[in-house]
Structures are given as structure tokens and as C-alpha cells.
C-alpha positions as CSV (number, residue, x, y, z in Angstrom):
1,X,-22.7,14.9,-27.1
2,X,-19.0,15.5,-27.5
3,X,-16.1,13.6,-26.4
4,X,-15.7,16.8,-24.3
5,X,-19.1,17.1,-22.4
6,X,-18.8,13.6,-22.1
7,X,-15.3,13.8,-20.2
8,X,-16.8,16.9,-18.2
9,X,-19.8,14.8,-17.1
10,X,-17.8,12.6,-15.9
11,X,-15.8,14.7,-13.9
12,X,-18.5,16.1,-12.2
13,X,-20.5,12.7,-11.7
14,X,-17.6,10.4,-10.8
15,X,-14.0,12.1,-10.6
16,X,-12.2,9.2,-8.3
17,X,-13.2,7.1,-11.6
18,X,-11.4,9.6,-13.7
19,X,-8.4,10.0,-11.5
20,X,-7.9,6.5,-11.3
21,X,-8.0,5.8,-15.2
22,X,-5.8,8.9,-15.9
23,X,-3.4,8.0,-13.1
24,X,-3.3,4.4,-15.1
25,X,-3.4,5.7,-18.4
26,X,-0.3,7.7,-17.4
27,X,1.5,5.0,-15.4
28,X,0.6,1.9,-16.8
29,X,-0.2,2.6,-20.5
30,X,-0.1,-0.7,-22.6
31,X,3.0,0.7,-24.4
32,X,4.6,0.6,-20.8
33,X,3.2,-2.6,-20.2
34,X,4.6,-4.3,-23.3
35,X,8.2,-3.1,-22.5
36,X,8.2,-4.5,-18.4
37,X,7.5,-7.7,-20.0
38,X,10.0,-7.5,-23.2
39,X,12.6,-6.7,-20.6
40,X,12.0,-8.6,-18.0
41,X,10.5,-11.9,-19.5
42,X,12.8,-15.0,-19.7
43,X,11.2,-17.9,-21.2
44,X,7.3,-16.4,-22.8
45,X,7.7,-14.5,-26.0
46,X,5.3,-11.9,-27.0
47,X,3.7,-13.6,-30.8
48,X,0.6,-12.9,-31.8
49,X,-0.6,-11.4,-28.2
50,X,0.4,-8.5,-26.7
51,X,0.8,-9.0,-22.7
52,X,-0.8,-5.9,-22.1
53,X,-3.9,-7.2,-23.9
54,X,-3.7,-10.3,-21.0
55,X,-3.1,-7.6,-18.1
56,X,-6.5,-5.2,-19.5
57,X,-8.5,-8.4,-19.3
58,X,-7.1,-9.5,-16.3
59,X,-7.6,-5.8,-14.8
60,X,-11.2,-6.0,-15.4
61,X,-11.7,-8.9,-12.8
62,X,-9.3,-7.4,-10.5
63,X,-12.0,-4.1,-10.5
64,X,-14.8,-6.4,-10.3
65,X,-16.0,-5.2,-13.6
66,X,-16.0,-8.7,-14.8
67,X,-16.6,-12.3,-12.7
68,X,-14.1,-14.2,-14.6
69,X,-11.5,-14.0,-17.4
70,X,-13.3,-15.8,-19.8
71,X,-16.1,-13.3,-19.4
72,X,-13.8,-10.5,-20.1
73,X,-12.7,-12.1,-22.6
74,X,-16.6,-13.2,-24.6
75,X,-17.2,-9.1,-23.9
76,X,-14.2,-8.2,-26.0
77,X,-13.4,-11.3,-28.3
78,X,-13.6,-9.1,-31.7
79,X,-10.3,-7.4,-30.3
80,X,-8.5,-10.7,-30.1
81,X,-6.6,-12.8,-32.9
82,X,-6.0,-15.8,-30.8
83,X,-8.5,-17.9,-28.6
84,X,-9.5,-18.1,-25.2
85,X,-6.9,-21.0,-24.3
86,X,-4.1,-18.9,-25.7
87,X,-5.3,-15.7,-23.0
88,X,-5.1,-18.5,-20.3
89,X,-1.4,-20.2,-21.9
90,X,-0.2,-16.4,-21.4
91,X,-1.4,-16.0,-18.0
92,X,-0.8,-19.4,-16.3
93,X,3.2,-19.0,-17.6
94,X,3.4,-15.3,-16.0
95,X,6.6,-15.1,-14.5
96,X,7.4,-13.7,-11.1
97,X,10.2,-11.1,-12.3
98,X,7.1,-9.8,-14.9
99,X,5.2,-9.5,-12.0
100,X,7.1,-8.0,-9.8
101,X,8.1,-5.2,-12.7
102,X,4.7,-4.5,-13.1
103,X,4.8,-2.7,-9.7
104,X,8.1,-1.9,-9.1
105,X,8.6,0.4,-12.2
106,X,5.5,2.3,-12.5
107,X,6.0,2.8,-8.5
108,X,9.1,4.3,-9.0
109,X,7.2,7.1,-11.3
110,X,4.2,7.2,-8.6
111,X,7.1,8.5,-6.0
112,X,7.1,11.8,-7.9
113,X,3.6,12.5,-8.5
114,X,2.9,11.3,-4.8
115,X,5.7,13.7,-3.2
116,X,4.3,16.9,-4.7
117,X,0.8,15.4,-3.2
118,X,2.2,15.2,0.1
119,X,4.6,18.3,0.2
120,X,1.1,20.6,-0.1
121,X,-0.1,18.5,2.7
122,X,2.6,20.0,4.7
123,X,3.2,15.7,6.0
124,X,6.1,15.1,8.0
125,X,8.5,12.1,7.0
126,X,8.3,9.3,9.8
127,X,11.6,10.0,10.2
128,X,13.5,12.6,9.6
129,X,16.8,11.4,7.0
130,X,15.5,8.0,6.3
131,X,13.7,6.1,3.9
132,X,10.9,4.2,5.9
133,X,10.3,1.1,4.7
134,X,7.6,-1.5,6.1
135,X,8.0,-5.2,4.8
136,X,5.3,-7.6,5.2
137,X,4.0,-11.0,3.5
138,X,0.9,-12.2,1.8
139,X,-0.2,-15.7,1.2
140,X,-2.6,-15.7,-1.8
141,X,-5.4,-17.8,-0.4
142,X,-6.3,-21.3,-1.8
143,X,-7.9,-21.3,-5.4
144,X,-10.3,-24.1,-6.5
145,X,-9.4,-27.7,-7.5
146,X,-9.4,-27.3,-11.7
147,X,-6.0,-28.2,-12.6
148,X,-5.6,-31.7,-12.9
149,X,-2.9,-32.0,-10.5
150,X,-5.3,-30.5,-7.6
151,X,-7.9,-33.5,-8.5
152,X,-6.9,-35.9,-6.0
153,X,-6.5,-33.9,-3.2
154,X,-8.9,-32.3,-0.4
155,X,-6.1,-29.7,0.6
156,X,-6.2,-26.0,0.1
157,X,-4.0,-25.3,-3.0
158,X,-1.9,-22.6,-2.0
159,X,-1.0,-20.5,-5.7
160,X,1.8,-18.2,-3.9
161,X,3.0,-15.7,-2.3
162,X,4.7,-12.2,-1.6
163,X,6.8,-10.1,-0.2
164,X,5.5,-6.3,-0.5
165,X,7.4,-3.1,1.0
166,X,5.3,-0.7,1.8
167,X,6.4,3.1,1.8
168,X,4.3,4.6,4.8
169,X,5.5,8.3,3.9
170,X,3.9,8.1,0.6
171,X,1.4,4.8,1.1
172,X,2.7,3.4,-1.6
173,X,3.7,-0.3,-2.2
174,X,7.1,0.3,-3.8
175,X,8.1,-3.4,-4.5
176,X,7.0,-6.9,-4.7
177,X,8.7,-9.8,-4.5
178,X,6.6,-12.8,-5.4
179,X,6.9,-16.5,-5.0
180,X,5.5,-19.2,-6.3
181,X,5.8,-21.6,-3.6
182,X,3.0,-21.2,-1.3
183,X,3.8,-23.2,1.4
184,X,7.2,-22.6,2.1
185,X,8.4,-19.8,4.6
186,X,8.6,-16.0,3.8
187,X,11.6,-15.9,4.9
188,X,13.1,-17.8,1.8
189,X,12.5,-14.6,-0.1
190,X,14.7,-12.3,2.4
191,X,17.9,-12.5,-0.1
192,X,16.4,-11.1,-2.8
193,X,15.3,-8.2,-0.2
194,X,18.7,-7.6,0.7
195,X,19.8,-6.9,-2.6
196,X,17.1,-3.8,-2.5
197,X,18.5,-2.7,0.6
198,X,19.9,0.7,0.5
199,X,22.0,3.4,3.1
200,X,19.8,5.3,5.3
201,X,17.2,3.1,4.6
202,X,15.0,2.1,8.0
203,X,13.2,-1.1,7.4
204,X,10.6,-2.0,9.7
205,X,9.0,-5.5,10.4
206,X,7.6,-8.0,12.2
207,X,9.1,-11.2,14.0
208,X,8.4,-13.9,11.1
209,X,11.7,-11.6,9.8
210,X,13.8,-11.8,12.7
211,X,16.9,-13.7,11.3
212,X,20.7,-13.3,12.2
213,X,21.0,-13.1,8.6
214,X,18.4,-10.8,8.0
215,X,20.0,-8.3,10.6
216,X,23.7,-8.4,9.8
217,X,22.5,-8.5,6.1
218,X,21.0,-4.7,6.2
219,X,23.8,-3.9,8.7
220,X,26.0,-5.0,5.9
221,X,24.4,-2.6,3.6
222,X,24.6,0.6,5.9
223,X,20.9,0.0,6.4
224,X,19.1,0.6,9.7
225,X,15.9,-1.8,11.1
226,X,13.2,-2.0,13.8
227,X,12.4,-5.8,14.0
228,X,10.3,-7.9,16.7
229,X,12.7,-10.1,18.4
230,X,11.9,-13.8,17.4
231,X,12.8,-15.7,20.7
232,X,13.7,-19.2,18.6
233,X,15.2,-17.7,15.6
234,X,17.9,-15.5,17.3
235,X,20.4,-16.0,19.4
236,X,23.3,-13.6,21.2
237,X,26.8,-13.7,23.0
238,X,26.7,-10.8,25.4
239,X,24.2,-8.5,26.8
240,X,23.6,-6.1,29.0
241,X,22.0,-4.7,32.1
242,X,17.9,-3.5,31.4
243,X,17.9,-0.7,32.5
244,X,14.0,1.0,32.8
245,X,13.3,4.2,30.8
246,X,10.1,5.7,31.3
247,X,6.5,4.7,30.6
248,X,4.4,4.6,27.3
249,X,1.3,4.7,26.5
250,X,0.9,0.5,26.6
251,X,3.6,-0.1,29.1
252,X,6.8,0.3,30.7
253,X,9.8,0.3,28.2
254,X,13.2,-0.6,29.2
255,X,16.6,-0.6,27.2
256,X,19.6,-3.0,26.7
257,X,22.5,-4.0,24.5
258,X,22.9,-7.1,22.8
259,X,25.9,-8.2,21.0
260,X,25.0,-10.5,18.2
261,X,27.1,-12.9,15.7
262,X,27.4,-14.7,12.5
263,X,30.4,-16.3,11.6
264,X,33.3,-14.1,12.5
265,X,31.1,-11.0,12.1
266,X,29.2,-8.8,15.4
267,X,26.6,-6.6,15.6
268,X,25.7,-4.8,18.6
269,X,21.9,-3.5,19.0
270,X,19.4,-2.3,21.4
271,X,16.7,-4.0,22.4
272,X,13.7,-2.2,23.8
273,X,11.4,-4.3,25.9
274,X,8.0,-3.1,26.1
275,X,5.9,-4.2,29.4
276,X,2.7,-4.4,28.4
277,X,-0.3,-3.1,30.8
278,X,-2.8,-5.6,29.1
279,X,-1.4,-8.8,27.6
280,X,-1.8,-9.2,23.5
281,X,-4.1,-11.4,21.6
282,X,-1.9,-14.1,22.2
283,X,-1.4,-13.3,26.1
284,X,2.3,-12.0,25.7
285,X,3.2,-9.3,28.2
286,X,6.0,-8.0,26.8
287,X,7.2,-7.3,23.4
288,X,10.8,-6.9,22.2
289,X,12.0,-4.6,19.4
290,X,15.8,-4.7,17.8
291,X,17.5,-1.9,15.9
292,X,20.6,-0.2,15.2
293,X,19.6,3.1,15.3
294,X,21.3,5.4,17.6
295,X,19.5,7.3,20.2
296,X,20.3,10.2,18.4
297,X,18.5,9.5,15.2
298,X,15.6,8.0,17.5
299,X,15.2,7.4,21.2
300,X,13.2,4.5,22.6
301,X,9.9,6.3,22.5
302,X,10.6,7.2,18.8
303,X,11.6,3.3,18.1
304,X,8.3,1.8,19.9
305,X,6.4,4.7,18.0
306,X,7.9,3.8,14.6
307,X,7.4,0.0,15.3
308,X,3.4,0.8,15.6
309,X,3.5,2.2,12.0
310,X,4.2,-1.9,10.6
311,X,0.6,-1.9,10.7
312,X,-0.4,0.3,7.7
313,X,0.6,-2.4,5.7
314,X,-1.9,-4.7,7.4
315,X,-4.2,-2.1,6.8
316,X,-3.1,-2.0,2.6
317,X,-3.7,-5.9,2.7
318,X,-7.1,-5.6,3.9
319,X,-8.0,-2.6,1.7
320,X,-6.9,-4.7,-1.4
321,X,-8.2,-8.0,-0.4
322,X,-12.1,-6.1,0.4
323,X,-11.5,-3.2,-2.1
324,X,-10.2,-5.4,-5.1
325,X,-10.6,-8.8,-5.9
326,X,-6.6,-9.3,-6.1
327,X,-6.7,-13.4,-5.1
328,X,-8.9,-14.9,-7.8
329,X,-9.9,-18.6,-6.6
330,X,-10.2,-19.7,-10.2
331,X,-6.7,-18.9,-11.1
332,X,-4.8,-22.0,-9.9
333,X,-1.7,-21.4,-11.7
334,X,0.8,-19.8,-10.0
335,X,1.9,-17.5,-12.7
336,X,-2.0,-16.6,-12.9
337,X,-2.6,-16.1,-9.4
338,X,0.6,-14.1,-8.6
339,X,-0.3,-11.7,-11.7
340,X,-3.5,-10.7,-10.3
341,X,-2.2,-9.8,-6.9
342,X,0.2,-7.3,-9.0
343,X,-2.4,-5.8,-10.7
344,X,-4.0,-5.3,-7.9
345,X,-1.4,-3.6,-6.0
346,X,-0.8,-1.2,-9.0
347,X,-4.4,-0.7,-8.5
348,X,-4.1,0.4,-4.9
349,X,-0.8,2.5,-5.7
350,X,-3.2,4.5,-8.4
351,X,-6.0,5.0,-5.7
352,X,-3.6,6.2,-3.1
353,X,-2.7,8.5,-5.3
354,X,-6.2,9.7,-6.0
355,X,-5.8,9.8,-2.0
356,X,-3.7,12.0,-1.7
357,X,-4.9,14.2,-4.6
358,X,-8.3,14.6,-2.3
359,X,-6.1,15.6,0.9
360,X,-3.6,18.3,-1.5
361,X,-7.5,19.8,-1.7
362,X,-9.3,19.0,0.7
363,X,-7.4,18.5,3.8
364,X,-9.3,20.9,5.9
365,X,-12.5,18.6,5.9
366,X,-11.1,14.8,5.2
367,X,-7.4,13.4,5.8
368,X,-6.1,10.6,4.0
369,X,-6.7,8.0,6.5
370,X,-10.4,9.0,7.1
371,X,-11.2,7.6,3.1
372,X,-12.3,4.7,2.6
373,X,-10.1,2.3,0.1
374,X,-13.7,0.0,-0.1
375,X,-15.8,3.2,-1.3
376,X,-13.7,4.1,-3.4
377,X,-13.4,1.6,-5.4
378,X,-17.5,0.4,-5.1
379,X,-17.9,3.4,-7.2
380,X,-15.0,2.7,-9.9
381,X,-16.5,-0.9,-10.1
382,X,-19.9,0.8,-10.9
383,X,-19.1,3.4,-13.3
384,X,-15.6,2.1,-15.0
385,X,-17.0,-0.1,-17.7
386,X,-19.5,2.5,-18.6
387,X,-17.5,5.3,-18.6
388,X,-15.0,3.6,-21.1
389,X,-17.7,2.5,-23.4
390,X,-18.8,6.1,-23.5
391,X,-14.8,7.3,-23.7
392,X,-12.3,4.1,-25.1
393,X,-8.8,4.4,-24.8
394,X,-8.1,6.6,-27.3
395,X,-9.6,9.2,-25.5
396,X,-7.4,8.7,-22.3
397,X,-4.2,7.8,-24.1
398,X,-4.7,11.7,-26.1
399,X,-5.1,13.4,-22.9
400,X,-2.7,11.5,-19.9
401,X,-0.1,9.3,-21.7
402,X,2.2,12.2,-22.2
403,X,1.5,14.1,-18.9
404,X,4.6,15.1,-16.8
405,X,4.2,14.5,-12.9
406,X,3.8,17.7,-12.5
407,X,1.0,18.5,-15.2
408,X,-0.5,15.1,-13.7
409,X,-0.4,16.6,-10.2
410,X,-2.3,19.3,-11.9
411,X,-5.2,17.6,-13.2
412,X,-5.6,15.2,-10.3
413,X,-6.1,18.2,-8.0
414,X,-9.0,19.7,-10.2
415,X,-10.3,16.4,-10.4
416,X,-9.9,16.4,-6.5
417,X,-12.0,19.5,-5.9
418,X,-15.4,17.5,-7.7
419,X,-15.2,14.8,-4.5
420,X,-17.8,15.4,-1.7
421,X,-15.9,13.8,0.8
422,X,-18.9,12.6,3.1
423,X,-19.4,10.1,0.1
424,X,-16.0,8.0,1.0
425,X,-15.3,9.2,4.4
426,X,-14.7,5.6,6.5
427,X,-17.8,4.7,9.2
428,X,-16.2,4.8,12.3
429,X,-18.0,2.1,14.9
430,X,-17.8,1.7,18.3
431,X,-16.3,-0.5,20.6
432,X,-17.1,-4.5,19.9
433,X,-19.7,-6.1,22.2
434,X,-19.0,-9.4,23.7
435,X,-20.8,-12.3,21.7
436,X,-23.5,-13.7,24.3
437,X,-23.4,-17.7,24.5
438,X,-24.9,-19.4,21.9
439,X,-26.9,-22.9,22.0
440,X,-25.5,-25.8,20.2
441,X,-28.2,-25.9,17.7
442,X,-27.9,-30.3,17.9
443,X,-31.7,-30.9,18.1
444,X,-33.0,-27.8,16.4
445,X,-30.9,-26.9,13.7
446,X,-33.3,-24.4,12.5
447,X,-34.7,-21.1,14.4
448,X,-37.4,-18.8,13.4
449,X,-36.2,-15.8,13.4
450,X,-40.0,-13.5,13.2
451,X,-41.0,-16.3,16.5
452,X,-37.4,-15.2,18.3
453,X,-38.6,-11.2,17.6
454,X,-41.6,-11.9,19.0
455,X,-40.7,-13.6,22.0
456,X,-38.2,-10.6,23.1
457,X,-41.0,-8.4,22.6
């Protein structure tokens, strides 16, 4: 059978596998790869291996194609001129600017394919003039105790974290900002942040990144914010009357002015307070949000509405953690551990552009958030390695390397049309059911389940 047929089988059998390797073949081509790291390494040289030789191997775990790095590495050791230790010298002293390259620059190329996606969606921006942008952390959980250094402890070795800012009009994660401390706070990272910060851009977050710094800092850079009010971390010299605006969906919402300051600088913002009808999780009946957005770029039913959008990046967490294996427990370096979370977010950023490809198509029987991130890649794990034994990379680099965004555009949208949707569409459930009480299990540690069937019966 022909390369060809072959590539057309695929297609028809499996096209999310196809748009995902083009999209990465396009995006994040080894060529690609090897420059992010030549220009953005400081101390690790390139010699005798090629970074983009440790990222493929690394990307194979990542998809769950392979259990380990040093299985990845047995399947393909004929393509290798250095051993197994070097693979692991190259991936334990990964540094954090590489990694954070390794999404911010091929992200920066996504935007283009992912706004002529969206603009045959007909989408709406979140808000109308502004950059959204939704910034969130992750702390990689703890990895196993190989290193020597973790020998003596019982702790949880904590091998990093991150900073990711999430785009919500495009769903994609357009920067990372990693760290390899894992137990300090997130909110060490926020200079680096600032520098990104842009006019007219809106950043949305949560409390953990309520700071006086943090606020006069995108103030400072004609930026605008929707931040959680922190009740220990903040502190103001005047405010005003509440004064009650109307009724939302979750409460009553009322509006002041507070006048904040650092050094001999002030800030004045609005605070909307949000009276909850039903307490939160952690039995809080009211929720404060700061901004400095006028009322005429958004009102205080716009602002509470915007706020509710921080949580599609809780949702992008969960779909990388369950859809990809992005925190690998064997990896105890940090420079290892903070590397696979990047390639997994490139990952995402390629699927949610696959997506949107799906929507652009077929929009009049599945939306965007009605696929599921999990499904999706369940059948990339399956039928990736196969497919690139049957077509290696040669194949792919001939027909997407070169690829403009709007020719890629192209081809991801015939691709699109081969989905059946039903095959990804998310399983919605119902509403959770109390958990009955439970006995302590002390004398009988063991039940029978068949003699427990029986006895309902």
C-alpha cells in the first residue's frame, strides 16, 4: 500500500490522530525545537544530542505511548549515539526559560491558526477591546524518592511549579512561567508576570494573587484586572459607601470604591461584593472581586460574569492532568519534571486546536466545550505509535512543516469533517448523591461483596 492510501486510511479511521501530529509537525518540528533551546539555553550545550531528540522521547510518555523514558528510549536506541544516562543528564538540567519557550513561542503561532478557527465559529471575544487573560498555578505533584537526596526523608518531594495564562477566547495556554521551587508561594513568580503585562490587557485571577503589588503593577502597565479580594494580603486608606445594585443569579451584588496605596502611589478600584444565596465549599457568604475597569467597558454584572470564566483554566488543568500524563512521578529532577508539564501543555494547545477545527465544521451538532479532552486523547494514545511506524516523520515533515496558517486551517478542517462527534462528545451525569454512612470496618476488615448482593435482594 502506498504512503498515500496509508495517510488516507488514516484519515478516515482516526483523523484527531492526524490533526494532532500535523498541528505538531507544523508547530513544534524538531528544527523548531533545536532553535527554542539554542536561544534560550544558558548553561546546557547541545554536543552530540539534539534536545529535540530528549523532547520526542519525553513526548512519548507524556501521550502514554510509552510508561517510562527509559522505555522510550530501549524502543528507539539504534537512533541514539549517546547512552541512556546521557538522555537523563539532558533532561534532569532542563532549564526553566527552555521550558517555558517551548510553549510560549509555538503559542504565539497557534494564535493565528486558532483565530481563523474561531472567526467561522462566529465566537464573541469575552470582552469586547481586550485581551482576556486567566492566570492560575500548578503544583507538579510529588515524584518518587530515587534521587539520593530524597533517601532520607518520608516527605512528598515537591519537583516544581508553574504559572500558566490561559487565553479563554482562543483556549489556549499562551505562557508558562515555571519554577523550580515547589514549596515556596506562587506569588514569587508574579514579577516575571508583570513584565508580560500589556495595555488593554484584562487579567483575571484568583485571591492566592491578590497583592498591592500585583495590582498597582498592571495598573502601572495600562493593564486592567478582576481579582478576588484576599482579606490578609490587602489593605486600603479610604472607601466608600456599598451601595446595592441588583440581584444575580448566586446573590445580591453591591458596589464600592476603595482607594488603595503603595509607597507614594494610589489606586482607586471597585469592589463588587457578591452575597451569596448558598454559602461556598468553604462556608463564605460573600465573595469580593477588585478591578479597574470602568463601568463603561463592563458593569458589575459583566465583572462577576467575567470573574466566573477563571475557571476554564481549572478545567485545562484537569484535562491535562487525566488526558496526558504531564506530572511523571519518576522524574524527580526539577528540570525533568518541569519539562514534561511543558510538553504537555503544548500538547493540549495542539488538541484545542483540533477542537476548534471540529467546531469550524461541525458546530451545528457538537460545540467545543461538549468534547472531551480525555477521549480525545484515549484514541491518540491508541493509534499514535502505530500510525508513525506505518508513516515516520519524513512523511509528516513533507506534507505540514512548510504549511502556512492558513493552508493548515485548510487541512485541519477536512480532517475535521472525518470526526463522528458522538465518539468524543463528554458524558454528562447527574446530580451527586449523598454518600450513605459507612461502618468503620475495625473488626471486619473484609466484606463479601456477592453475600452483600444477596442480602439486598
Amino acid at each position: 500500500m502506498s504512503a498515500e492510501a496509508l495517510f488516507q486510511r488514516f484519515v478516515e479511521q482516526s483523523p484527531i490522530t492526524v490533526m494532532l501530529r500535523g498541528t505538531l509537525e507544523n508547530m513544534f518540528c524538531p528544527e523548531a525545537i533545536d532553535e527554542i533551546f539554542a536561544a534560550s539555553a544558558q548553561r546546557q550545550r547541545t554536543s552530540e544530542l539534539l534536545f529535540s531528540s530528549v523532547v520526542d522521547l519525553l513526548s512519548l510518555v507524556v501521550l502514554r505511548e510509552r510508561r517510562s523514558v527509559n522505555q522510550a528510549y530501549a524502543c528507539a536506541k539504534e537512533q541514539f549515539e549517546v547512552s541512556i544516562a546521557s538522555v537523563y543528564n539532558k533532561l534532569n538540567g532542563t532549564e526553566t526559560a527552555v521550558c517555558r519557550e517551548l510553549v510560549r513561542r509555538p503559542a504565539q503561532k497557534l494564535v493565528k491558526v486558532v483565530d481563523v478557527l474561531v472567526g467561522l465559529t462566529g465566537r464573541k471575544p469575552k470582552l469586547h477591546g481586550y485581551r482576556t487573560r486567566i492566570l492560575d498555578g500548578n503544583h507538579l505533584t510529588s515524584t518518587e524518592h530515587r534521587l539520593e537526596v530524597l533517601r532520607r526523608t518520608r516527605s512528598g518531594p515537591l519537583p516544581g511549579q508553574a504559572l500558566a495564562v490561559l487565553d479563554p477566547d482562543r483556549m489556549l495556554i499562551v505562557d508558562l512561567f515555571p519554577w523550580e521551587d515547589g514549596h515556596s508561594q506562587e506569588r514569587i513568580i508574579l514579577p516575571a508576570v508583570l513584565l508580560t503585562a500589556q495595555y488593554r490587557d484584562l487579567w483575571i485571577a484568583d485571591r492566592n494573587f491578590c497583592t498591592t503589588g500585583f495590582l498597582f503593577g498592571l495598573a502601572g502597565s495600562r493593564a486592567s484586572f478582576i481579582i478576588r479580594q484576599h482579606a490578609s494580603t490587602l489593605v486600603w486608606e479610604k472607601e466608600t459607601k456599598q451601595k446595592k445594585i441588583g440581584r444575580s443569579e448566586s446573590g445580591v451584588i453591591y458596589e464600592q470604591k476603595l482607594l488603595l496605596q503603595q509607597d507614594d502611589k494610589t489606586l482607586w478600584v471597585r469592589r463588587i461584593t457578591i452575597k451569596l444565596d448558598q454559602p461556598t465549599e468553604n462556608g463564605q457568604t460573600e465573595i469580593h472581586l477588585l478591578t479597574n475597569l470602568s463601568r463603561r467597558a463592563a458593569n458589575d454584572f459583566k465583572v462577576a460574569e467575567l470573574y466566573l470564566t477563571r475557571w476554564t483554566i481549572e478545567n485545562a488543568f484537569q484535562e491535562i492532568e487525566q488526558a496526558l500524563r504531564s506530572e511523571i512521578n519518576t522524574l524527580g529532577y526539577p528540570g525533568a519534571a518541569l519539562l514534561g508539564f511543558s510538553i504537555a501543555v503544548m500538547t493540549y494547545n495542539a488538541l484545542s486546536v483540533a477542537k476548534w477545527a471540529v467546531e469550524a465544521e461541525q458546530g451545528d451538532t457538537i460545540q467545543r466545550e461538549e468534547i472531551s479532552g480525555y477521549y480525545l486523547a484515549a484514541v491518540v494514545s491508541a493509534d499514535y505509535c502505530g500510525m508513525m511506524i506505518a508513516l515516520p516523520a519524513a512523511e509528516w515533515t513533507v506534507r505540514f512543516a512548510e504549511l502556512t496558517p492558513r493552508q493548515l486551517v485548510n487541512r485541519l478542517r477536512a480532517y475535521a469533517r472525518q470526526v463522528k462527534p458522538d465518539q468524543f462528545r463528554k458524558t454528562k451525569r447527574g446530580p451527586k448523591k449523598p454518600r450513605p454512612p459507612r461502618t468503620r470496618g475495625n473488626v471486619y476488615h473484609h466484606v463479601s461483596t456477592a453475600r452483600l448482593i444477596a442480602a439486598k435482594k
